[in-house]
C-alpha positions as CSV (number, residue, x, y, z in Angstrom):
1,X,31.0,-22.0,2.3
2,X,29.9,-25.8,2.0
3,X,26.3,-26.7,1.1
4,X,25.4,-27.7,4.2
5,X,26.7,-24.2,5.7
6,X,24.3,-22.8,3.6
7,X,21.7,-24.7,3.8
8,X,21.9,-24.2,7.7
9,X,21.9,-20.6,7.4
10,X,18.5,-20.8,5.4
11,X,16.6,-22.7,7.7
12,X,17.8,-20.2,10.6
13,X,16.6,-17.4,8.0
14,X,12.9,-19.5,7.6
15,X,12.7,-20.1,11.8
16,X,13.6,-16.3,11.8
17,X,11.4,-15.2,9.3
18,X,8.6,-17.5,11.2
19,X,9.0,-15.6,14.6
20,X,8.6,-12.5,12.8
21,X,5.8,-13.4,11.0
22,X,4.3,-14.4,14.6
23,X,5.1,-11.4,16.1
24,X,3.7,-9.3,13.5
25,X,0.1,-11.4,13.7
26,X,0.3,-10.5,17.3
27,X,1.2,-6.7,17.3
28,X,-1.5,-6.7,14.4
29,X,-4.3,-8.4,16.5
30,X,-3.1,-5.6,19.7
31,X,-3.6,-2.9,17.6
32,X,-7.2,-3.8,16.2
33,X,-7.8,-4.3,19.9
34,X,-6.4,-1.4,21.0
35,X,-7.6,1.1,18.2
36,X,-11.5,-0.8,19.4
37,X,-10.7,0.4,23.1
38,X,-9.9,3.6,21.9
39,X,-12.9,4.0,20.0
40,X,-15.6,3.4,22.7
41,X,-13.7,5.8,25.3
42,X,-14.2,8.1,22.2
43,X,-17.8,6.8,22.0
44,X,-18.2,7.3,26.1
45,X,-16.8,11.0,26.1
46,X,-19.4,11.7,23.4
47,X,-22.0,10.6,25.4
48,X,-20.7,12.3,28.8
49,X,-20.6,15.4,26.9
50,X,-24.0,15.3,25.5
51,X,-25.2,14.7,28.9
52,X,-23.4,17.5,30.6
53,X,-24.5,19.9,27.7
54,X,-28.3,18.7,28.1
55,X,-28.3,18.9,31.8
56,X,-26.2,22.4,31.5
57,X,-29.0,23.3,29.3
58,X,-31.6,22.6,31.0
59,X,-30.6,24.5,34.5
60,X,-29.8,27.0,32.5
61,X,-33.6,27.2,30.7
62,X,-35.1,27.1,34.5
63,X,-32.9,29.9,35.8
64,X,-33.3,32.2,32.8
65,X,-37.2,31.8,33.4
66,X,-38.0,29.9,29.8
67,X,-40.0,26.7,31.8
């Protein structure tokens, strides 16, 4: 191999590391987003829950004749 074979082969490995290096950025930035998304739909069912259990609670106080 010349040095201009391998000097072409390096700058295809620098491009190629360069796309990578974009790509990883990327997948990185979709996962903080994705593991935020996933949080609040965590958050959300917390909530639903809490409201179910207080409103299941409270029936459940009237009918048992505690109010």
């Amino acid at each position: 191999m010349t040095v201009r074979e391998n000097e072409m082969r390096i700058e295809n490995v620098e491009e190629d590391v360069s796309d990578l290096d974009k790509r990883v950025t990327r997948l990185e930035t979709d996962f903080t987003v994705l593991v935020n998304k996933l949080d609040l739909l965590i958050k959300m069912g917390r909530l639903i829950v809490g409201m179910v259990a207080a409103g299941l609670g409270l029936d459940f106080g009237i009918q048992g004749g505690m109010i």
